[in-house]
C-alpha positions as CSV (number, residue, x, y, z in Angstrom):
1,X,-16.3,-44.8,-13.3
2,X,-12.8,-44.7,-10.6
3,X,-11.1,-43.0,-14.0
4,X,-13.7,-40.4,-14.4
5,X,-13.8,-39.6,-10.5
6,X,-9.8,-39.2,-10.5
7,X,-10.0,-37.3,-13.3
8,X,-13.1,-35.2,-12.0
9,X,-10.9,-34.6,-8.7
10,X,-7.5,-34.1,-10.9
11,X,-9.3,-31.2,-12.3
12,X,-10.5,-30.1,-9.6
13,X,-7.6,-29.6,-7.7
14,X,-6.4,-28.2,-10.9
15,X,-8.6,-25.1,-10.7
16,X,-8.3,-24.7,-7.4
17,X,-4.3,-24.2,-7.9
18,X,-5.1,-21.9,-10.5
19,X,-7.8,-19.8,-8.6
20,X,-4.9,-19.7,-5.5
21,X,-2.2,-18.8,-7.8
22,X,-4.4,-16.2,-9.6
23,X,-5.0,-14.5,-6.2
24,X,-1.1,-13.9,-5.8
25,X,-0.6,-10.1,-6.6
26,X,2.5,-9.7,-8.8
27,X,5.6,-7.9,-7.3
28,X,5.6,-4.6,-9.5
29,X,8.7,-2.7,-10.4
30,X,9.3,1.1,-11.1
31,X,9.7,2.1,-14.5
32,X,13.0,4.2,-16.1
33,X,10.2,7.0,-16.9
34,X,8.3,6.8,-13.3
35,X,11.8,7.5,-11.9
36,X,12.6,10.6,-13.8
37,X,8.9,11.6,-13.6
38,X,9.3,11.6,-9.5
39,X,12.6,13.3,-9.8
40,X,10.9,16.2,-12.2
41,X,8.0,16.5,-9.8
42,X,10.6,16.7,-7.0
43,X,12.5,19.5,-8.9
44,X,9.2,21.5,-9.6
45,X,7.5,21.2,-6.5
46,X,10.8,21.9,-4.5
47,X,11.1,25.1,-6.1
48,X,8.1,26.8,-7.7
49,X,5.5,25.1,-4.8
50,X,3.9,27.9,-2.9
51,X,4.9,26.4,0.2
52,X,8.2,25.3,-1.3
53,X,10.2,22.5,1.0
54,X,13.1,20.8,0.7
55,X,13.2,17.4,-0.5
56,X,15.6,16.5,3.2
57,X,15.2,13.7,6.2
58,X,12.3,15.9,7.3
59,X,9.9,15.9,4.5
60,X,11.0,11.8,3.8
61,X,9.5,11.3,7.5
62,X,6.5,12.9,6.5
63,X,6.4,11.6,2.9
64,X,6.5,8.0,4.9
65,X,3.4,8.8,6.9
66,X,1.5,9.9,4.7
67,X,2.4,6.7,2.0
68,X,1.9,4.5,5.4
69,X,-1.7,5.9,6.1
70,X,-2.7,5.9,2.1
71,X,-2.1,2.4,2.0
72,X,-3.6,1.1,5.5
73,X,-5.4,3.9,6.9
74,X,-7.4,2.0,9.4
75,X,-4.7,-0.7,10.5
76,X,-6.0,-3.9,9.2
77,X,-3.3,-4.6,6.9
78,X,-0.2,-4.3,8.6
79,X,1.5,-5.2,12.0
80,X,3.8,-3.7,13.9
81,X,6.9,-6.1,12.4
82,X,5.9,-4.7,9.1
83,X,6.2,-0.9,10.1
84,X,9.8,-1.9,11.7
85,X,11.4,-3.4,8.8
86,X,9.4,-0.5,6.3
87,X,10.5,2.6,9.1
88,X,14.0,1.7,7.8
89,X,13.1,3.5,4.7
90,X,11.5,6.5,6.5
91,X,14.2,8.9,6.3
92,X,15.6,8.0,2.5
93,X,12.6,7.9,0.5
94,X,13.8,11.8,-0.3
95,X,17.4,10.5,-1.4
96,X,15.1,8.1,-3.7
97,X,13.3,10.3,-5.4
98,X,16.3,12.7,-6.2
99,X,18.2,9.3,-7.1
100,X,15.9,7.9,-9.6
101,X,15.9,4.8,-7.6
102,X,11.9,3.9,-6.4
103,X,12.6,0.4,-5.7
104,X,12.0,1.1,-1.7
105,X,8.3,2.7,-2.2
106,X,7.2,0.0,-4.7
107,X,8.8,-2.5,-1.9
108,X,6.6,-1.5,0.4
109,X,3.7,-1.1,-1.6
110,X,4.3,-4.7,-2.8
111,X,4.3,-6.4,0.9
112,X,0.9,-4.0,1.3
113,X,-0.4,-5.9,-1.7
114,X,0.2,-8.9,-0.1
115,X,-1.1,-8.3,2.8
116,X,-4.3,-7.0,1.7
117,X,-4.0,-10.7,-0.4
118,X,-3.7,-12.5,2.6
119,X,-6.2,-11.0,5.2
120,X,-8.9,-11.1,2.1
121,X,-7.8,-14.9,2.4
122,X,-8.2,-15.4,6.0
123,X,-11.2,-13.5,5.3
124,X,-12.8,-15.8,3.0
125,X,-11.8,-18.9,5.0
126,X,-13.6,-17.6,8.2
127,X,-16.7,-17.8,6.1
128,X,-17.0,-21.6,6.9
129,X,-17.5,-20.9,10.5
130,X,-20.6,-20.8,12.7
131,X,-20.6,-17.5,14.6
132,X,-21.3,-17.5,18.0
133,X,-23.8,-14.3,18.7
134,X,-24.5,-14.7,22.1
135,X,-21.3,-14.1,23.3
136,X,-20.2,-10.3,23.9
137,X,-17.7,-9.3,21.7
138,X,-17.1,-5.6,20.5
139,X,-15.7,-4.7,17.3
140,X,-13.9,-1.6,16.5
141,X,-14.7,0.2,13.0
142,X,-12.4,3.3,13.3
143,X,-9.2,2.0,14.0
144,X,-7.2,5.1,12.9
145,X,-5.8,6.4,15.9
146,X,-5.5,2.6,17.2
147,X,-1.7,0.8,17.4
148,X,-1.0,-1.4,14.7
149,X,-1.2,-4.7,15.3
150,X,1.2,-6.6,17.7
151,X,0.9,-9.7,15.4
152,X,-0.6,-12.0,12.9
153,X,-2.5,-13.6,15.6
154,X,-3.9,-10.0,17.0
155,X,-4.7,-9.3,12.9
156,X,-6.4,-12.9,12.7
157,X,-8.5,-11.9,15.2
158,X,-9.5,-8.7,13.9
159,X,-10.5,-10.2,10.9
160,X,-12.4,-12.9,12.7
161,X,-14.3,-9.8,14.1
162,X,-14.5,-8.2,10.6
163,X,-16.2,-11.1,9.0
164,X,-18.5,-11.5,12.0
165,X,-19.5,-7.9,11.5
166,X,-20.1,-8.6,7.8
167,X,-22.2,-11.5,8.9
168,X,-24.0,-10.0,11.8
169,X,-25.2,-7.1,8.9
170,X,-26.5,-9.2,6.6
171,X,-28.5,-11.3,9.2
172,X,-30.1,-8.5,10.3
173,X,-31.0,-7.5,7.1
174,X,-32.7,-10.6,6.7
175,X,-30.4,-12.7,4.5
176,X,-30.4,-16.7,4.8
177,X,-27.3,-18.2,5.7
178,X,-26.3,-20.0,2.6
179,X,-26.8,-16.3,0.8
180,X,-24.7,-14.6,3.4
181,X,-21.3,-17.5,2.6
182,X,-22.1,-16.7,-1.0
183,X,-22.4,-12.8,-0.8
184,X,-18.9,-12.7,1.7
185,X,-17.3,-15.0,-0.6
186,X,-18.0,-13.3,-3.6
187,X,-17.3,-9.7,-1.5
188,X,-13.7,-11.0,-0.3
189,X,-12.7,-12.5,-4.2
190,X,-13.4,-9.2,-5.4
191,X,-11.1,-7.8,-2.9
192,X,-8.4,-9.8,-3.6
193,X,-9.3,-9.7,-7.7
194,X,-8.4,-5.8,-7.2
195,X,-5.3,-6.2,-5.3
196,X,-4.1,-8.3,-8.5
197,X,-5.3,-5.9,-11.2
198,X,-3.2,-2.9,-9.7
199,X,-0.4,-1.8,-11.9
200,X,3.0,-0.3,-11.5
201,X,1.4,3.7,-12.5
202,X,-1.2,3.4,-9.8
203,X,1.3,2.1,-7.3
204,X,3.4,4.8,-8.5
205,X,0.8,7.7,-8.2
206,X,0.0,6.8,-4.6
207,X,3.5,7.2,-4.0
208,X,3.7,10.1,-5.0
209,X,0.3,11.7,-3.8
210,X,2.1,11.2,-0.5
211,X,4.6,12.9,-1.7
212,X,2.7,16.4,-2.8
213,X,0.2,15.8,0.3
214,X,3.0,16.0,2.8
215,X,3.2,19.3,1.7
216,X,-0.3,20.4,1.0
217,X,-3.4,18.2,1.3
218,X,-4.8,20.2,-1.8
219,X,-1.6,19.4,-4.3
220,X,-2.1,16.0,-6.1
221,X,0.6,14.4,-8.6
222,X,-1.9,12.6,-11.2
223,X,-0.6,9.9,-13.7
224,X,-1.6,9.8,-17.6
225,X,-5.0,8.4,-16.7
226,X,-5.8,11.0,-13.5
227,X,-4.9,13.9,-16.0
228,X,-6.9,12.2,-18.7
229,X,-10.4,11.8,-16.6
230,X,-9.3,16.1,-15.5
231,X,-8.9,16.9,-19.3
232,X,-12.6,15.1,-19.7
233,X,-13.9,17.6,-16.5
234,X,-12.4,20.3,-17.9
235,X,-13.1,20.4,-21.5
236,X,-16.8,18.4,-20.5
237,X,-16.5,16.3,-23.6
238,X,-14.7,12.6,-24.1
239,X,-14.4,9.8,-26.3
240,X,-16.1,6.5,-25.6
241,X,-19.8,5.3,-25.2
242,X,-20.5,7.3,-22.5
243,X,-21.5,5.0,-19.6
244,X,-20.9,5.0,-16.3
245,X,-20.2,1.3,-15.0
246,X,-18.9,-0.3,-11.6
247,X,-17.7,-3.6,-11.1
248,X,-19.5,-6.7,-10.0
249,X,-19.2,-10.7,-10.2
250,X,-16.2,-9.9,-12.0
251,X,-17.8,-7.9,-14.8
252,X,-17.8,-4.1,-15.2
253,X,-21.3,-3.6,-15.0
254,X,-23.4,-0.4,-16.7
255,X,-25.0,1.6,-13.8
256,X,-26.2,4.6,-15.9
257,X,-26.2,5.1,-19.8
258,X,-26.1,8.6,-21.4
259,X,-25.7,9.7,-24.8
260,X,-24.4,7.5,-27.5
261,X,-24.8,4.6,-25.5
262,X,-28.8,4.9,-24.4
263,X,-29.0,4.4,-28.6
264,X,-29.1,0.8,-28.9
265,X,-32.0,0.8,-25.2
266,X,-29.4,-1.3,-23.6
267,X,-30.8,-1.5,-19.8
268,X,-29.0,-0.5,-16.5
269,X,-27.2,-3.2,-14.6
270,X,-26.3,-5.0,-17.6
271,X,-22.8,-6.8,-18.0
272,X,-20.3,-6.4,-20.4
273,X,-19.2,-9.7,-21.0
274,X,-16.7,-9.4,-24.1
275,X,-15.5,-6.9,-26.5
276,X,-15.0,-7.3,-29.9
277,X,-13.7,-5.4,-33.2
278,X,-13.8,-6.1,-36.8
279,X,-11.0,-8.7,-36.3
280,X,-11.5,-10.3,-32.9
281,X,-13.4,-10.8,-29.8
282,X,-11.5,-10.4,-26.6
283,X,-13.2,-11.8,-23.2
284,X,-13.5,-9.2,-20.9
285,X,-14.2,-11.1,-17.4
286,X,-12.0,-9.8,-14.6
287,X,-10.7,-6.8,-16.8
288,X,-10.0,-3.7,-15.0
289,X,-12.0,-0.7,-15.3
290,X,-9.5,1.1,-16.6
291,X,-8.5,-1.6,-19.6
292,X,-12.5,-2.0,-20.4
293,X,-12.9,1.9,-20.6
294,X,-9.5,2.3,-22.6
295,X,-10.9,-0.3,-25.1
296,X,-13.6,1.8,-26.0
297,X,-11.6,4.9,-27.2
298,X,-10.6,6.6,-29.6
299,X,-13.3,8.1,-31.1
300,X,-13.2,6.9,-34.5
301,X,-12.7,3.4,-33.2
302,X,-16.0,0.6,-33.3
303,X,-16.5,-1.5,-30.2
304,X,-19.3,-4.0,-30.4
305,X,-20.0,-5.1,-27.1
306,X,-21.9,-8.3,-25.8
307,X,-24.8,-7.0,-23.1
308,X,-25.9,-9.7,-20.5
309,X,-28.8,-8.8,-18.8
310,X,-28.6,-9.0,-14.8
311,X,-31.8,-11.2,-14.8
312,X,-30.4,-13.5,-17.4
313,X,-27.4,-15.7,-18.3
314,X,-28.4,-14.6,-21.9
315,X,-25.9,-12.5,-23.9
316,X,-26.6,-9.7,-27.1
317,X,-24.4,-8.1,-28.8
318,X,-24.7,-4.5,-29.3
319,X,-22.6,-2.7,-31.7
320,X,-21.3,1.1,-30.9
321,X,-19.3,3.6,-32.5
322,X,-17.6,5.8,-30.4
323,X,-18.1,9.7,-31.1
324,X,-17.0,12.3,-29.1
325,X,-19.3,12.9,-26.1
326,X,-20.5,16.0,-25.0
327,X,-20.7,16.3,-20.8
328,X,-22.9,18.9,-20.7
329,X,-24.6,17.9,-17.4
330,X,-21.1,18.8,-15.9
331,X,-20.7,22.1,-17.2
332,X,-21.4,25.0,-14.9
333,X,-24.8,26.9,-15.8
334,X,-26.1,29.9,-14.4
335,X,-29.2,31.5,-14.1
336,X,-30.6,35.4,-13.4
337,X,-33.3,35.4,-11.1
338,X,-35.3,39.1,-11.5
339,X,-37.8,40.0,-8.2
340,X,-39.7,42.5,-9.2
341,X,-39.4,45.5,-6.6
342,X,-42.3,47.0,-4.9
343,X,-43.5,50.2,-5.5
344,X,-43.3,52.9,-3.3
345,X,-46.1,54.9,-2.4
């Protein structure tokens, strides 16, 4: 009985590691074709821009703003040590983008990511605690024209406020206690699920959205899957099931079905569990939205999926080819509208 409880503890402590170590975002690195890409773009947009500016100190001070306020618009992330030691690359992200060397903006988007990991983990931790309502306490939502904060233990609070919050809004809503824990918990281990899934092209195309914004709000820079999902807009046809999922309790859930994929009557707010083709099935829990919607293409591939239903631990699989889908509820329609005129007397 003492063997099986150490070894029931053993493995607990076990997973525990893992889940802890699984929450670590990994430190991403520029690519040798995400450097010349940002040196192209700089070239172009330099140049043939309608409101052409020179890639100088100037435009690297802006280029750091605007990076700063994609990543932590509202000032929960960083503190005011992070912005010193970052604001040493405010004037020479210019000189890195001409230089093919992006290891300063993926720096800085790394420390973000780990930030964001630990406040989410603070986050979850204040979960345990018994909030004291009848105190007066105020909590400010719009921190964007606030100063970042002073230090970890000004940040700690804030989150102390943000959970509150969190809790406060599901009390009121009527939720039990033990639901609320559970609903946070689950809430924040997204979070910090997403923070792990980001790769190296989205951390690059945040870069250098900053980049084209600090020139003209209107002017994006969009990576191979941003000019994919425009291609789909603008030719209102893709390849793949045609659903429109979300994620939730770690699965990219279906949240509206249109045409090939209403075929098989697979319900809304069902779960795509794993995937699977004529040689293998692949678990798809935790997958990114983007890997789970890449699976499903191209159009001649076959992707048999297994459905759980959200009212059941159940799973069925459901086989689907993938044609090319026509968006026509995108495209642009018009419509003549004739009023007959009266007749004059």
């Amino acid at each position: 009985m003492k063997k099986q409880l150490l070894h029931l503890l053993i493995a607990a402590t076990l997973a525990l590691s893992a889940a802890a170590a699984s929450a670590v975002p990994t430190a991403l690195a520029p690519t040798l074709e995400q450097s010349q890409a940002a040196h192209l773009s700089a070239e172009v947009v330099s140049r043939f821009h309608y409101r052409a500016q020179p890639l100088d100190a100037a435009m690297s001070d802006k280029i750091f703003t605007r990076y700063l306020k994609s990543l932590d618009p509202e000032k929960f992330f960083f503190t005011q040590a992070d912005i010193d030691v970052m604001s040493k690359q405010r004037s020479t992200l210019g000189k890195a983008i001409l230089g093919e060397n992006l290891s300063a903006p993926f720096a800085i988007f790394n420390l973000y990511a780990q930030r964001v990991s630990e406040r989410f983990t603070f986050a979850r931790s204040m979960t345990k605690e018994k909030f004291d309502f009848s105190s007066r306490e105020s909590f400010m939502v719009d921190r964007e024209k606030e100063a970042w904060p002073a230090s970890v233990d000004e940040l700690h609070t804030l989150w102390r406020k943000q959970v509150k919050n969190d809790w406060l809004r599901l009390k009121l809503a009527g939720v039990a206690a033990p639901q609320i824990a559970q609903t946070l918990n689950k809430r924040y281990d997204s979070a910090l699920q997403e923070v792990t899934r980001v790769t190296p092209e989205e951390a690059f195309e945040t870069f250098m959205n900053a980049y084209t914004m600090a020139i003209d709000p209107h002017t994006n820079y969009m990576g191979p899957r941003a000019t994919q999902e425009f291609d789909i807009a603008m030719s209102l046809s893709l390849e793949g099931i045609g659903a429109t999922m979300s994620q939730k309790g770690g699965y990219n859930t279906i949240r509206e079905m249109w045409s090939p994929a209403d075929r098989p009557s697979v319900p809304a707010s069902c779960a795509s569990v794993t995937a699977s083709s004529a040689s293998a099935r692949v678990p798809m829990a935790r997958w990114s939205m983007s890997k789970d919607g890449g699976s499903m293409k191209p159009s001649a591939s076959f992707a048999g999926r297994r459905i759980r239903p959200c009212c059941s631990m159940c799973c069925r699989p459901v086989p689907c080819r993938m044609p090319a889908v026509a968006v026509s509820p995108s495209c642009a329609r018009k419509s003549i509208w004739r009023k007959p005129l009266p007749r004059r007397p």
